[in-house]
C-alpha positions in Angstrom: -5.2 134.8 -189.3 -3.8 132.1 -187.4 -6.0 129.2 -185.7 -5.7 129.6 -181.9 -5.0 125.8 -180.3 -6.2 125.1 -176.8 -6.1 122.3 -174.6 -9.1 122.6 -171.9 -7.8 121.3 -168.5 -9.8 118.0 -169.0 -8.5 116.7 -171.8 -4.9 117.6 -170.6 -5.7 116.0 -167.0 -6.5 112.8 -169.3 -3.5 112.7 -171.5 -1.9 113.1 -168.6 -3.5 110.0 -166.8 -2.5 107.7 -169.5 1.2 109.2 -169.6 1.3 107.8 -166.2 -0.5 104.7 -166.3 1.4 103.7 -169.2 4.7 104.4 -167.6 6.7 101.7 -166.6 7.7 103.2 -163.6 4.6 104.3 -162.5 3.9 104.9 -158.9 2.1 103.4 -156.5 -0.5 105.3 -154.4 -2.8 105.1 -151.8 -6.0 105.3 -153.9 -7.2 106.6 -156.9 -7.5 110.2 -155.4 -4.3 110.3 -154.7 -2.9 109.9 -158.0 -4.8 112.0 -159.2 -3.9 115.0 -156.6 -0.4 113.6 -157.9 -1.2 114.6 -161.4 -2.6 118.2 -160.2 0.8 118.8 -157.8 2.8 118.1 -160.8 0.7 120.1 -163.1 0.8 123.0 -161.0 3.0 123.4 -158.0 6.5 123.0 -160.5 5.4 126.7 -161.6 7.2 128.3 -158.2 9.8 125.3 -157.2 10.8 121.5 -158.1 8.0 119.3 -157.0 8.4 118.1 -153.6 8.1 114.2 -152.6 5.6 113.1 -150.1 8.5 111.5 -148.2 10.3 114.5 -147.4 8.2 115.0 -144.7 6.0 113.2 -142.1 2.3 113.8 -141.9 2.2 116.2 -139.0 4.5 118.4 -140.7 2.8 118.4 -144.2 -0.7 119.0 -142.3 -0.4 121.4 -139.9 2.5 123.5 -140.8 3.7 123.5 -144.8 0.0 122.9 -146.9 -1.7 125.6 -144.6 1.0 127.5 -145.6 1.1 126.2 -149.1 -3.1 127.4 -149.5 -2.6 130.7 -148.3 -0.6 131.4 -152.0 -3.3 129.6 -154.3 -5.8 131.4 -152.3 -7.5 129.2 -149.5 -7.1 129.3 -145.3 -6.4 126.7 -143.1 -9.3 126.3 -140.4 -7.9 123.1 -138.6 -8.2 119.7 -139.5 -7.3 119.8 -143.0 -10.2 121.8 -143.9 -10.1 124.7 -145.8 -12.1 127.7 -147.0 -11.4 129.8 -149.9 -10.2 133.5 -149.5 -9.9 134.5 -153.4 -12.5 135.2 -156.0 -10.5 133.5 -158.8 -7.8 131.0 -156.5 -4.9 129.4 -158.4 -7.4 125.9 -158.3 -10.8 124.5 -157.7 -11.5 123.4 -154.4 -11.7 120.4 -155.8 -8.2 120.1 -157.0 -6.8 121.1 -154.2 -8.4 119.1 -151.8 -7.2 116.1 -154.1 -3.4 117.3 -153.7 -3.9 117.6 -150.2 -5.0 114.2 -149.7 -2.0 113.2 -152.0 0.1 114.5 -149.2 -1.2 113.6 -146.3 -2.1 109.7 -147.7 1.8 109.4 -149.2 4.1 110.7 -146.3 5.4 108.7 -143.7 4.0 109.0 -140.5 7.2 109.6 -138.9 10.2 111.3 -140.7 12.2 109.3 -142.8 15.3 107.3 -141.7 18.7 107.4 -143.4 18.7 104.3 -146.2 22.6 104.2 -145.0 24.0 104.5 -141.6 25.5 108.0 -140.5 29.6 107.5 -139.9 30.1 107.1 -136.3 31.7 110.8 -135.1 34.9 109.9 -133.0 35.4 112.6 -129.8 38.4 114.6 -130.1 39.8 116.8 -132.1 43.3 116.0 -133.7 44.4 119.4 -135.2 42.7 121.6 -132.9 42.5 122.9 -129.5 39.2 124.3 -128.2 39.2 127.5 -126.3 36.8 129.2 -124.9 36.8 132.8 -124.4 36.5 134.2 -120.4 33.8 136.8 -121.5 30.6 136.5 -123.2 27.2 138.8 -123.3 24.6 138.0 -121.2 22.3 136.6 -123.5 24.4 135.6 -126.2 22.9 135.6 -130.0 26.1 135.4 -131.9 24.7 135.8 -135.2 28.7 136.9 -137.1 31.7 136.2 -136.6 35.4 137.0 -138.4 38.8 136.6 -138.4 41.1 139.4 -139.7 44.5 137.2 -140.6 46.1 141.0 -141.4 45.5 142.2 -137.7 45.3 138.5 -136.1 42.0 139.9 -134.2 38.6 138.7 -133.6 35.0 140.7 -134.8 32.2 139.2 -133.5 29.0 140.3 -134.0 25.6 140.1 -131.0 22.9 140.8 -133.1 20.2 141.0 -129.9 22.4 144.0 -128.9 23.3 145.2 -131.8 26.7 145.6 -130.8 29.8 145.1 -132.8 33.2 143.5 -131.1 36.9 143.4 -131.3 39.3 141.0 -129.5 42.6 139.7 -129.9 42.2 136.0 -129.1 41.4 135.5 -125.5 41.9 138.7 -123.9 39.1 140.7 -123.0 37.1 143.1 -125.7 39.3 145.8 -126.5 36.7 148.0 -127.9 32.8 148.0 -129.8 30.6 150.1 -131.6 26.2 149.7 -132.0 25.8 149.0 -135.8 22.2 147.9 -135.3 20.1 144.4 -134.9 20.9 141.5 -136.6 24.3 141.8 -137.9 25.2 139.3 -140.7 28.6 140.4 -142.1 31.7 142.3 -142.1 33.7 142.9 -144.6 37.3 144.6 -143.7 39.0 146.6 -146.7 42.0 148.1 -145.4 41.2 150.8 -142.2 37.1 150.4 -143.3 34.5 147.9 -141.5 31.7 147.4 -143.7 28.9 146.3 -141.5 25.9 144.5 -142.6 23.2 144.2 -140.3 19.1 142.4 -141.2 17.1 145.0 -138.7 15.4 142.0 -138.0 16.2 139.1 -136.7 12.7 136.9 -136.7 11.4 136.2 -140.4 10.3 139.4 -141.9 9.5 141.2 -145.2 10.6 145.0 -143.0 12.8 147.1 -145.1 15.5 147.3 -141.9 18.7 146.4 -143.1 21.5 148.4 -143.5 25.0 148.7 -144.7 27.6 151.1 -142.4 31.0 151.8 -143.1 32.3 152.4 -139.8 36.6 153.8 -139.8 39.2 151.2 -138.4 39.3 152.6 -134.8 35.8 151.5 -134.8 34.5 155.2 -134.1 32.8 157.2 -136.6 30.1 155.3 -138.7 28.2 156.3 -142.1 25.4 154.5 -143.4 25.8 153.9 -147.0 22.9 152.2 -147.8 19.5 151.4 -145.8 16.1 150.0 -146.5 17.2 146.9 -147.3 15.2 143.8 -146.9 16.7 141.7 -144.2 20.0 141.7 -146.2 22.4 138.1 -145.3 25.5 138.5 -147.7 26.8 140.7 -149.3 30.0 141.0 -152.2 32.0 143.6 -153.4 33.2 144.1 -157.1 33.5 146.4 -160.2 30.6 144.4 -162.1 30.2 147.3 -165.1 34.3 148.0 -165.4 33.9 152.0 -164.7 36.4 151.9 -162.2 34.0 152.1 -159.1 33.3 149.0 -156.2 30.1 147.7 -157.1 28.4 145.7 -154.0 25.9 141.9 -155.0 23.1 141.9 -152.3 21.4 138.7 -150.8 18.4 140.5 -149.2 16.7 137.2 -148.1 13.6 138.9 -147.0 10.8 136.7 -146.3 7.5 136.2 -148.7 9.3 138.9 -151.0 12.9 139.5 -151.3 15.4 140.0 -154.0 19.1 139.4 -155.2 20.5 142.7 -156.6 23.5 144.7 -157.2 24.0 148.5 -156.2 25.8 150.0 -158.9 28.4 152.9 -157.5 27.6 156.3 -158.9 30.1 158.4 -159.6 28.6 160.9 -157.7 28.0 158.9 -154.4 25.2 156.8 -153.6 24.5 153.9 -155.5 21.6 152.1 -157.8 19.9 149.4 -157.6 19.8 146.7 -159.9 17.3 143.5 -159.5 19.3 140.4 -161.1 16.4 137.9 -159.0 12.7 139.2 -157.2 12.1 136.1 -155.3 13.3 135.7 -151.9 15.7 133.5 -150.5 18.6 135.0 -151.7 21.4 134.1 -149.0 24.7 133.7 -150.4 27.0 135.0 -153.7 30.2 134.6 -155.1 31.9 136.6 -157.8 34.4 135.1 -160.5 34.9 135.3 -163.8 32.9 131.7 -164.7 33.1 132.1 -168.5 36.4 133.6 -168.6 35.6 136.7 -170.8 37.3 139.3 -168.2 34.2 140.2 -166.7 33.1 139.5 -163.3 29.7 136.8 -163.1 28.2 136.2 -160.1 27.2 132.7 -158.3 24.3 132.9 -155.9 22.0 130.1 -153.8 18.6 130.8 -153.7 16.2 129.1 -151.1 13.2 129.8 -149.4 11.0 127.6 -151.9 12.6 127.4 -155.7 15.5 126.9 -154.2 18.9 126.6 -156.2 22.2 127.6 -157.4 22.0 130.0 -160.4 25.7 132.0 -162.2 24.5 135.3 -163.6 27.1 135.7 -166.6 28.2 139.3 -167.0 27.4 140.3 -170.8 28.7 143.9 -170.5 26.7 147.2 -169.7 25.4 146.0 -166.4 23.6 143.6 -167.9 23.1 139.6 -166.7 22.1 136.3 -168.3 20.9 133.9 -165.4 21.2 130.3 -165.6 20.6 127.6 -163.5 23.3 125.0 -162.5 21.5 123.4 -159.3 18.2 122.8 -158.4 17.3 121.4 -154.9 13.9 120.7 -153.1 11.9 123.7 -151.3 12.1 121.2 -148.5 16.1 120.7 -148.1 16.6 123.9 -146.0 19.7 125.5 -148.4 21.8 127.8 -146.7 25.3 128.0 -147.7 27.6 126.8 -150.2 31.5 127.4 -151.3 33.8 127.2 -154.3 36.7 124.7 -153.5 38.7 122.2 -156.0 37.6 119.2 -153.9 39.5 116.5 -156.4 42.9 118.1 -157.2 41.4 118.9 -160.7 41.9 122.7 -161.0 38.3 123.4 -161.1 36.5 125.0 -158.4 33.7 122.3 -157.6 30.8 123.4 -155.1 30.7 122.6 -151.6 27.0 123.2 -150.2 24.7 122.4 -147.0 20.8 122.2 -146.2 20.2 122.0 -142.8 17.5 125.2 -142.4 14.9 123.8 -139.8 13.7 126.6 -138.6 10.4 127.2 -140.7 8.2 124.7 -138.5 9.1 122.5 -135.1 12.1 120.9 -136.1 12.4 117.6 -137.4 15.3 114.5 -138.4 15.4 115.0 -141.9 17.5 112.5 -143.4 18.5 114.5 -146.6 20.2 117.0 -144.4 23.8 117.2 -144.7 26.7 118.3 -147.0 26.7 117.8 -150.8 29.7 117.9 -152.7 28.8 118.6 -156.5 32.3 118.1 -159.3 33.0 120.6 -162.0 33.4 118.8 -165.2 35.1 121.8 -166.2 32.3 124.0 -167.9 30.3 124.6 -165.1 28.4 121.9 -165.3 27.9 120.3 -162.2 27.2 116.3 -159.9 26.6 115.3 -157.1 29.6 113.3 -156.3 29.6 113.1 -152.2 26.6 113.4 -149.7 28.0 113.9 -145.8 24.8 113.1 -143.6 24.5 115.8 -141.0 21.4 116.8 -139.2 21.0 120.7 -139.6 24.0 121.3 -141.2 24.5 125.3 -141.4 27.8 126.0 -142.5 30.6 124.0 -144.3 34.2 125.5 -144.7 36.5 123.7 -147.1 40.3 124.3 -146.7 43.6 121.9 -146.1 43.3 122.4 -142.6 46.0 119.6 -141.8 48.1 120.7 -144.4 48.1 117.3 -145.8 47.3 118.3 -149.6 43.6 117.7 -149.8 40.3 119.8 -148.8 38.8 119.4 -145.6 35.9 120.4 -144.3 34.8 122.0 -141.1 31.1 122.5 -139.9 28.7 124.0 -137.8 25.0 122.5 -137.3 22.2 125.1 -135.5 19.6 121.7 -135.5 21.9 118.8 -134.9 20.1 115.9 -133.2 20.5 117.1 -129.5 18.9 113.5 -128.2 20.9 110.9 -130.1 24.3 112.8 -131.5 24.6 116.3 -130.2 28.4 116.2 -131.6 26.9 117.0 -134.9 27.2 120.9 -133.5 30.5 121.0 -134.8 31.8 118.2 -137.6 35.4 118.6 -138.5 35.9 116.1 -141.9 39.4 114.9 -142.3 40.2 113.8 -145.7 41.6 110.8 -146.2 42.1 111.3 -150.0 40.0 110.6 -153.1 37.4 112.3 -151.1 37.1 109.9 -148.1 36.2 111.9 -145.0 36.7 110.8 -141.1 34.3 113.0 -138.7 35.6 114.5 -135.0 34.0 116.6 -132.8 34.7 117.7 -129.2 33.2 117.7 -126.1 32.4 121.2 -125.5 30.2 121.7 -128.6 26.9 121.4 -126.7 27.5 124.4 -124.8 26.3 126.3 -127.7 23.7 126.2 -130.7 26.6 127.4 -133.7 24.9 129.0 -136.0 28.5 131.2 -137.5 31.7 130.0 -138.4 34.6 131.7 -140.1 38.4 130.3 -141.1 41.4 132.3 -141.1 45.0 132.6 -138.9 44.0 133.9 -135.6 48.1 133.1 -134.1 50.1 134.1 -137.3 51.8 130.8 -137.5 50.6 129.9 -140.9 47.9 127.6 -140.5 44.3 128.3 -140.7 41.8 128.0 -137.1 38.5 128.7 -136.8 36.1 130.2 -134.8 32.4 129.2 -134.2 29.5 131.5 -132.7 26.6 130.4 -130.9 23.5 132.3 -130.8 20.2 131.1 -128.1 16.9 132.3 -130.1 15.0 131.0 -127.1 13.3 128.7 -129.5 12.7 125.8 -127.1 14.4 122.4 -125.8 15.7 121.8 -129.7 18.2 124.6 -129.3 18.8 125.0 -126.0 22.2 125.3 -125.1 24.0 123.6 -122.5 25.6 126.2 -119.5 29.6 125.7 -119.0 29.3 127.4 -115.7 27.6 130.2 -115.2 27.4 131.5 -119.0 27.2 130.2 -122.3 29.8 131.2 -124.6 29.0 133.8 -127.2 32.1 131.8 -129.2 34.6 129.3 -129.0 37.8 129.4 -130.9 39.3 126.4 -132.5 43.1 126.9 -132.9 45.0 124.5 -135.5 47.8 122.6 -133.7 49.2 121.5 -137.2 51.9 123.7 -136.7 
């Protein structure tokens, strides 16, 4: 019979006390309660996500908006005033331990957000490659929430997801036709004459099971739903993940509390199955290659909405999936998109990502917001190499846009600080070589809040524009946009002048 071994809470809280007073990098805190509601955040919150810094956030933000959201999952509600009453019969802590975290909090954040340590690089007006153009129609209310470029066709798909209406345009003329696909629409994907539609149901944060997929024919006339229920699906990828000959499709259904990354396996039949590879939510963007270069397909995916992360899911045959974990962020960074690109000429694809997500709570400067550049050392194994400070950075697109030999780097920003650089809407990051980036912008990025971006060759002369969609949430003076006229554009289109 073998000896059971416990360690009561106590006598791990004090082994834990002299770790950390015996450290010689101990911190420093407020009072003793403090470090002790240190101990009990590090002891328990790293269960669900990487523990989170005082300093990430000022002490409005941590008081009123994330801890009473924070109690609600170890089972206490917020009543106002940092007091608290407990809702479960058996909560995840004492009251006791969790006031003592909460004072930890609320004692070690700033009072106002934190500053950069280094200064931002001034953003020069003007944009050397590109000409701005902005389209003579747009809805009435615009909520841009996709756009795309088909380089095949050279036309336009934008997406409105308040009016749940689909559009096609060939640069600057008028919309030369459009089809309802539903609220919310997050994606198209164009395979030959199909339009594969993704749309959330939803556009506010929601666990509803709204989303759909339709396939709707090249005309853009008859559509057929293949796959609905979905919850609040954001990206989605197409491949043949179990080699039986039939298009598989990766699903980020964000969700909201609850969500999942999954994969619909195509039946033979019709229909498809479903496939969990994650059942946390958050899930918001994948890519598929063949990491471990075995011949099957893996699948890279970011994760946020508290653990959040970068995970590859190798492909070990039979449908099934080992996850592993490659990047691991803050719940408070706001992750939301991320790219394969060979940044440093060293035929590795490294990863190009952005958290700028400020929507959870009134916005606030946050000065880890930006884009990360992390190097592949050529087994997947990833560093930070480049931080690009940028105030709710949303989108980054890396491409040779000047055709100079190196990566560039365009982006969008839905929370770019509107008082002091509203610029930041729009960032495009020449590269000067060995990874040495000079921001531009152009004047008529505040007449939108961009929140969709998409790269491709809109003219058919070989180099690649872009065009950026603006969506108005009616979420207050942080986002409002700026009126060119009468309207606000539902996009602008950037066309590269390189050739």
């Amino acid at each position: 019979m073998k000896k059971a071994f416990v360690i009561f809470p106590g006598i791990f809280f004090c082994i834990a006390w002299l770790t950390y007073c015996n450290s010689n990098k101990a911190k420093r805190f407020t009072d003793d309660k403090s470090a002790e509601g240190y101990l009990l955040a590090k002891q328990y919150c790293i269960s669900c996500h990487l523990l989170p810094e005082p300093e990430l956030l000022n002490k409005t933000t941590w008081a009123n908006f994330v801890l009473p959201k924070m109690s609600e999952m170890v089972g206490y509600r917020h009543l106002g005033m940092n007091h608290y009453v407990q809702t479960s019969n058996e909560p995840a802590l004492k009251p006791d331990q969790w006031d003592k975290i909460i004072h930890y909090y609320l004692s070690e954040a700033p009072s106002e957000p934190l500053k950069r340590s280094a200064p931002s690089p001034k953003i020069k007006m003007g944009l050397k490659f590109f000409e701005p153009v902005i389209p003579s129609f747009s809805t009435e209310h615009p909520v841009t929430t996709m756009v795309k470029i088909d380089t095949g066709s050279r036309l336009i798909y934008w997406g409105d997801g308040l009016s749940g209406q689909l559009y096609k345009t060939r640069g600057n003329s008028v919309v030369i036709d459009s089809v309802p696909v539903g609220t919310g629409i997050s994606q198209l994907l164009i395979r030959n004459n199909e339009l594969l539609a993704l749309t959330m149901g939803v556009l506010v944060p929601s666990d509803l099971k709204l989303g759909e997929l339709r396939s709707i024919d090249g005309k853009m006339g008859k559509a057929n739903i293949l796959l609905d229920s979905l919850q609040r699906p954001v990206q989605a990828s197409i491949s043949d993940l179990n080699g039986d000959g039939r298009e598989d499709l990766i699903m980020c259904e964000f969700g909201n509390l609850s969500g999942q990354l999954c994969w619909y396996e195509k039946k033979e039949t019709g229909g498809y199955t479903r496939h969990i590879l994650r059942q946390l939510p958050g899930a918001i963007r994948n890519v598929v290659e063949d990491f471990d270069k075995d011949g099957r397909p893996d699948i890279m995916a970011l994760m946020a909405q508290g653990d959040e992360g970068i995970f590859i899911y190798y492909n070990q045959g039979n449908g099934k999936f080992r996850e592993e974990r490659i990047l691991q962020f803050p719940p408070a960074y706001g992750s939301n998109y991320f790219e394969l690109a060979d940044m440093n000429g060293d035929g590795f694809s490294d990863i190009v990502a952005t958290n700028g997500d400020n929507g959870d709570y009134p916005p606030i400067l946050k000065a880890y917001h930006g884009i990360r550049i992390y190097l592949n050392d050529g087994k997947y194994r990833f560093k930070e190499q480049l931080f690009l400070p940028m105030n709710g950075a949303g989108k980054a697109i890396a491409n040779d846009f000047d055709g100079d030999g190196d990566m560039d780097i365009a982006s969008i920003s839905f929370f770019p600080d509107r008082a002091a650089t509203p610029e930041e809407g729009f960032v495009f990051w020449e590269n000067n070589g060995d990874l040495d980036f000079s921001p531009y912008s152009f004047k008529e990025v505040t007449y939108g809040n961009w929140i969709t971006m998409d790269a491709g060759d809109v003219e058919g002369d070989g180099d690649i524009d872009l065009i950026i969609g603006s969506a108005d949430f009616g979420m207050g003076d942080a986002i409002a946009p700026a009126k060119t006229g009468n309207s606000t554009p539902s996009f602008i289109i950037l066309y590269n002048k390189t050739r």
